[in-house]
DRENDO-1510 file (C-alpha; in Angstrom, 1 decimal, always signed):
<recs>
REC; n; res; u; v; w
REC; 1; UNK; -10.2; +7.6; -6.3 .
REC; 2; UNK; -10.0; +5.0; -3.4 .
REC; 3; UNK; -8.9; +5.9; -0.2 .
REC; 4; UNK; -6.7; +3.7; +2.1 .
REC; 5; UNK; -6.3; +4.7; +5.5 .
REC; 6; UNK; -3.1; +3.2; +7.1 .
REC; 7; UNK; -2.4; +1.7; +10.1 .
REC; 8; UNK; +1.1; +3.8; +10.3 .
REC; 9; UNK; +1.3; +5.7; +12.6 .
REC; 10; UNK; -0.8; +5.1; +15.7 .
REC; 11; UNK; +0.9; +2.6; +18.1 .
REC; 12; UNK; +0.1; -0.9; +18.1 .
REC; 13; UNK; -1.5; -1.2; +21.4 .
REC; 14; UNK; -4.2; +1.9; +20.3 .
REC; 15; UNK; -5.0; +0.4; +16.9 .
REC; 16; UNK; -7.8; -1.4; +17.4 .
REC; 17; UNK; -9.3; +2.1; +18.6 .
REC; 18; UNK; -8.4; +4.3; +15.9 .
REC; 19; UNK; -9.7; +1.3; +13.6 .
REC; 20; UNK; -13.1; +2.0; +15.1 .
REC; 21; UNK; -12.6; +5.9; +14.2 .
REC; 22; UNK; -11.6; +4.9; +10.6 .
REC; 23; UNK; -15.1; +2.5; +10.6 .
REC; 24; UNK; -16.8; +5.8; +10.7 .
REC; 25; UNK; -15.3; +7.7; +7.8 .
REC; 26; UNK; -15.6; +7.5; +4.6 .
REC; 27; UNK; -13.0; +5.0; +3.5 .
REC; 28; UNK; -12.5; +2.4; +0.8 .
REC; 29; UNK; -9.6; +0.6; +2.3 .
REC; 30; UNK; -7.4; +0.1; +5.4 .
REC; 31; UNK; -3.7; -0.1; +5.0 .
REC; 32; UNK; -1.8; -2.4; +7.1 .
REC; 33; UNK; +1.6; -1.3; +7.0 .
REC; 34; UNK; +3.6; -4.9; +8.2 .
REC; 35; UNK; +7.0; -4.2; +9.0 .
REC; 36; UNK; +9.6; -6.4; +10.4 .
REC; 37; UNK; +12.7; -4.6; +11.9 .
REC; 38; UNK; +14.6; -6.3; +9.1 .
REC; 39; UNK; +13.5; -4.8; +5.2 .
REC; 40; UNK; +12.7; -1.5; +6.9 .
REC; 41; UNK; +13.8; -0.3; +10.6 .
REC; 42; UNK; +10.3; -0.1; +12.2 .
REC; 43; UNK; +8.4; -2.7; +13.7 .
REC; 44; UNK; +5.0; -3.0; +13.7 .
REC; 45; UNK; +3.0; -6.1; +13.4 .
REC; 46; UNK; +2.3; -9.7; +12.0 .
REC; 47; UNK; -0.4; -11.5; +10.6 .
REC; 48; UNK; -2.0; -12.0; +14.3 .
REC; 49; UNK; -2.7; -8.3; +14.5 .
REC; 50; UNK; -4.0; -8.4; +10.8 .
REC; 51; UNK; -6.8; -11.8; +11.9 .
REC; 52; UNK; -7.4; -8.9; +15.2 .
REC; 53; UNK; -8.2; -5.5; +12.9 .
REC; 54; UNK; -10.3; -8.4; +10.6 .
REC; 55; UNK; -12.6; -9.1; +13.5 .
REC; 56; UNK; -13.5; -4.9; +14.1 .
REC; 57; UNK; -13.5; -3.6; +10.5 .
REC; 58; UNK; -16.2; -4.3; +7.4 .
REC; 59; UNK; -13.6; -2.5; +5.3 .
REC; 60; UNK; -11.2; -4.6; +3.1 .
REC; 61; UNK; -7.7; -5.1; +4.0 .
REC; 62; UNK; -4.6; -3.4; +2.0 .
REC; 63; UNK; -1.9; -5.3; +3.4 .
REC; 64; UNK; +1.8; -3.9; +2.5 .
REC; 65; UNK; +4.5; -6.4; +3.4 .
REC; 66; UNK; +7.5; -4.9; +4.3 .
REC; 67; UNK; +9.4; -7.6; +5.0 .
REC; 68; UNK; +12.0; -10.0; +4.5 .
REC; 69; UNK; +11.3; -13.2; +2.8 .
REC; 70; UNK; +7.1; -12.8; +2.6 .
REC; 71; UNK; +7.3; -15.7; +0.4 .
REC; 72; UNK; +7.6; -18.0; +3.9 .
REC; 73; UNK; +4.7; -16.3; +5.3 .
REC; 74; UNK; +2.3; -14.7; +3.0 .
REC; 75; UNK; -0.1; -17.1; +2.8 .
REC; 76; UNK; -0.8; -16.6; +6.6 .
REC; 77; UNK; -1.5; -12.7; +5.8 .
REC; 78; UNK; -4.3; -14.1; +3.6 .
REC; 79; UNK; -5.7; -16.5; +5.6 .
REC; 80; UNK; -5.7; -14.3; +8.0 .
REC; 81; UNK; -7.9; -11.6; +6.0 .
REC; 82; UNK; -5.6; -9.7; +3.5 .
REC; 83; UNK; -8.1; -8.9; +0.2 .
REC; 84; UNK; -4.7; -7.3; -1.6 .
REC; 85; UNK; -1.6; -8.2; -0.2 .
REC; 86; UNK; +1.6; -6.6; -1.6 .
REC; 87; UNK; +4.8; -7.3; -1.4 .
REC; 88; UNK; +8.4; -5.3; -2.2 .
REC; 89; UNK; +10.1; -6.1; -5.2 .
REC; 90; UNK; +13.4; -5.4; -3.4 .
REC; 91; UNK; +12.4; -8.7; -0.7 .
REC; 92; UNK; +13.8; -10.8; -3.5 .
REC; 93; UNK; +17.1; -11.6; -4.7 .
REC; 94; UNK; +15.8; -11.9; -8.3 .
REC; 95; UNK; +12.9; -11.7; -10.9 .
REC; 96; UNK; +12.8; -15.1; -11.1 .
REC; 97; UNK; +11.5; -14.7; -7.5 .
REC; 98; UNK; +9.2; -11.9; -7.4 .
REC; 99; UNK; +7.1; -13.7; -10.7 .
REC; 100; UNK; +6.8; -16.5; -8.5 .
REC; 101; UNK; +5.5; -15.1; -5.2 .
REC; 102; UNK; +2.9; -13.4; -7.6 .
REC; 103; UNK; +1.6; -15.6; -9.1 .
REC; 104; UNK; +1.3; -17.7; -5.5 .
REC; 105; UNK; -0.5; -15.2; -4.4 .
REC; 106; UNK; -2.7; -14.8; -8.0 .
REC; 107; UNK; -3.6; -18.1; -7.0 .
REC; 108; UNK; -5.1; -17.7; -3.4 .
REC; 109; UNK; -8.1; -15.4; -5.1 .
REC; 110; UNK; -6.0; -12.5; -3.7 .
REC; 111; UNK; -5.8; -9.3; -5.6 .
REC; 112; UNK; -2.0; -8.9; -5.9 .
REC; 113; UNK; +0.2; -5.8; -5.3 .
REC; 114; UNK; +3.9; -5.3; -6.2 .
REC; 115; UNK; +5.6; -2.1; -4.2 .
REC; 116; UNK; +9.1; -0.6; -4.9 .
REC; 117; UNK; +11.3; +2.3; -3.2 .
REC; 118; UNK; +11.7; +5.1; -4.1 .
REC; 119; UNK; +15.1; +4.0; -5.6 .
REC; 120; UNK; +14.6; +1.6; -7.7 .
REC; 121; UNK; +14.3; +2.0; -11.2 .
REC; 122; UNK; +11.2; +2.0; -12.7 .
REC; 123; UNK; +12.0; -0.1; -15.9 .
REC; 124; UNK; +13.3; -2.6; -13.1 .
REC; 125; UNK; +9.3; -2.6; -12.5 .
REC; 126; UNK; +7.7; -2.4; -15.6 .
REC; 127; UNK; +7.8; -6.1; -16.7 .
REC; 128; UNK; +5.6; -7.6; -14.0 .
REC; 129; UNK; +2.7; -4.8; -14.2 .
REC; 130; UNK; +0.6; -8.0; -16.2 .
REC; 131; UNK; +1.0; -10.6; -13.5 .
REC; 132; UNK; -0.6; -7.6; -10.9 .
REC; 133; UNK; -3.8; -5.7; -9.7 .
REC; 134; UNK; -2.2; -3.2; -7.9 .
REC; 135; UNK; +1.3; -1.1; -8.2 .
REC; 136; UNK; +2.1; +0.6; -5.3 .
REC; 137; UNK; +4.4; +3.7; -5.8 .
REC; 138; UNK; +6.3; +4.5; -2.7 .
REC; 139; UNK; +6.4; +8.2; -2.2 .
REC; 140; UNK; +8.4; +8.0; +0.6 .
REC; 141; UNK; +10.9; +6.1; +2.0 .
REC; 142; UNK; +9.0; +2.6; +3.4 .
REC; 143; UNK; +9.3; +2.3; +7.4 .
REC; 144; UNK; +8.6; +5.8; +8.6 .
REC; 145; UNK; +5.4; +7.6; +8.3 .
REC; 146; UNK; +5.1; +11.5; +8.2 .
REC; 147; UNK; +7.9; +12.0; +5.5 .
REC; 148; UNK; +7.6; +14.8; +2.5 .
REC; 149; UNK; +6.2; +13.4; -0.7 .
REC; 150; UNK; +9.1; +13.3; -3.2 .
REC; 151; UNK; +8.3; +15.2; -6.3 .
REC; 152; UNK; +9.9; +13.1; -8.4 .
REC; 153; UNK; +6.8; +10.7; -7.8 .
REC; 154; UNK; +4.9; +12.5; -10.7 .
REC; 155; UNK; +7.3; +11.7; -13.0 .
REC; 156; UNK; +6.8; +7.8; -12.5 .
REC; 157; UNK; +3.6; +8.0; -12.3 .
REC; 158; UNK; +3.3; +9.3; -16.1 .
REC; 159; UNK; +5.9; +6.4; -17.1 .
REC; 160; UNK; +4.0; +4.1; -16.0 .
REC; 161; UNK; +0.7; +5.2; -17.2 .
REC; 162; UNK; +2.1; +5.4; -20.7 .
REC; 163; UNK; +3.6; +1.6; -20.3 .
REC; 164; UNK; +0.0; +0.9; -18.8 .
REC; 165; UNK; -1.8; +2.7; -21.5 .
REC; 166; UNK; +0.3; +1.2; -24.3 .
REC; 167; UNK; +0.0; -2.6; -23.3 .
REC; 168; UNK; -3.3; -2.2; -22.0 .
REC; 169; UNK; -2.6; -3.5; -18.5 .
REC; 170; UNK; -5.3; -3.7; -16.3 .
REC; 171; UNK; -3.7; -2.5; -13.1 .
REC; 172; UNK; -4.1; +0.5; -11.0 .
REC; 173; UNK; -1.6; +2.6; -9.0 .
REC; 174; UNK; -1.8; +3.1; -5.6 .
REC; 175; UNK; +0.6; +6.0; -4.1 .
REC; 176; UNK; +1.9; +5.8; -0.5 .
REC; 177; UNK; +3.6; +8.7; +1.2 .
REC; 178; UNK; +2.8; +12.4; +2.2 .
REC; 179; UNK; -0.3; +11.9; +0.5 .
REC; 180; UNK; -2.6; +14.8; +1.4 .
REC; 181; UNK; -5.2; +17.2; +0.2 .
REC; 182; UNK; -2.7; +19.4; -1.8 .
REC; 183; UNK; -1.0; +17.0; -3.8 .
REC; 184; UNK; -3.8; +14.4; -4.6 .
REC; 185; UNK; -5.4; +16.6; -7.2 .
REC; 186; UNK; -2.4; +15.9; -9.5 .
REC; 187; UNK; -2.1; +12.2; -8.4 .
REC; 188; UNK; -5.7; +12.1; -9.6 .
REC; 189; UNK; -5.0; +14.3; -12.5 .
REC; 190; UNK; -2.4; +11.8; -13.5 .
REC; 191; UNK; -4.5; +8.2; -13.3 .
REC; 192; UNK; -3.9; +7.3; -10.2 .
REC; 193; UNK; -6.0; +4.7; -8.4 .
REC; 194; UNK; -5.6; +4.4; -5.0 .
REC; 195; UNK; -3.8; +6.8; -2.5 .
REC; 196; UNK; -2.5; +5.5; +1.1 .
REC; 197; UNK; -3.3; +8.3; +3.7 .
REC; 198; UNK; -1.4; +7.9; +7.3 .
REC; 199; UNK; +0.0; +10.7; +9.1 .
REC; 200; UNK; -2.5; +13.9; +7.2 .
REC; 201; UNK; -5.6; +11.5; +8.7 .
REC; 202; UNK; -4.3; +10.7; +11.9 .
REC; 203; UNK; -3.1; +14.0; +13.0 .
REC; 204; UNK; -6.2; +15.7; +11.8 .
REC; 205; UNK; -8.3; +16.9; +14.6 .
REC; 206; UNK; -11.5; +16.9; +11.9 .
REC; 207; UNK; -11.1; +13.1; +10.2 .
REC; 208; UNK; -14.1; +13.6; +8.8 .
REC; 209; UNK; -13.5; +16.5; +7.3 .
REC; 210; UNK; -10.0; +15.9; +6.1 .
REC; 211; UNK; -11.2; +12.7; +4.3 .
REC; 212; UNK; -13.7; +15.0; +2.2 .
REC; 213; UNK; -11.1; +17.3; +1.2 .
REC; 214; UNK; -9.6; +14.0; +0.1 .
REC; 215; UNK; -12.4; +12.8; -1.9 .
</recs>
């Protein structure tokens, strides 16, 4: 299972020093959790923080756009060093538009994610898993790190491994949201990909440590 260590929740201005921490651990990914005071509450950072945490990490970036409107600006996200950049299916007004920004991005030699909340409907999601690499299956409510996984999360998980399974989709799914070393043995146990970890790493006095309990 990959691990994606998110940028949510140290504070902007002591990132680039807990990106050095993460450089040490054991890590496949780091999550850059963009939010813009408008799709969710919090604020956090643009695409010149993302060309910034490029210039101190080897790692690959996960970027999650939540935003409004990414279709204005994603492309800066990737020139500015995404490797998957994902964007909320609820930024759009239709699926007209979400196919669209996809396959934009499909087309920048990007791998491609597609996130939802944790109320939308699933079937709402199920028709664009082929024009995707990565599905990621918000746990939590977006915009606020440190939140109780919702259980309910296992159940969506197993409908859309059978869609996954059934189609033969080649797409993984990533889970973001009170991710930590109790529950990730059934997020594993259940196909998943790719978990995001935030507030279990970064309060963790051992990183090191916590990450192997992880893996």
């Amino acid at each position: 299972m990959l691990i994606s260590a998110s940028t949510n929740p140290p504070k902007v201005e002591d990132l680039s020093n807990y990106i050095l921490q993460l450089e040490k651990l054991d890590i496949d990914y780091i999550h850059c959790d963009v939010m813009d005071g408008n799709f969710v509450k919090s604020t956090t950072f643009d695409y010149n923080t993302i060309k910034q945490i490029k210039k101190i990490t080897n790692r690959p970036l996960d970027v999650h756009l939540m935003i409004s409107q990414p279709q204005k600006v994603y492309k800066k996200y990737i020139r500015a060093g995404a490797n998957i950049l994902t964007v909320h299916y609820e930024s759009f007004s239709s699926g007209e538009e979400v196919l669209k920004i996809l396959k934009k991005i499909k087309r920048q030699n990007t791998f491609v994610g597609l996130s939802f909340k944790p109320t939308t409907n699933v079937d709402e999601i199920l028709p664009f898993l082929c024009f995707i690499d990565v599905l990621l299956v918000m746990s939590v409510e977006p915009g606020k790190s440190g939140q109780e996984f919702i259980e309910n999360t296992y159940d969506k998980i197993k409908q859309i491994q059978n869609f996954i399974r059934e189609y033969k989709i080649n797409c993984i799914i990533e889970v973001d949201g009170g991710v930590n070393d109790s529950n990730i043995h059934s997020l594993k146990s259940l196909g998943v990909g790719m978990v995001v970890v935030g507030n279990y790493l970064f309060s963790s006095k051992d990183k090191k440590s916590a990450i192997l309990k992880l893996k």
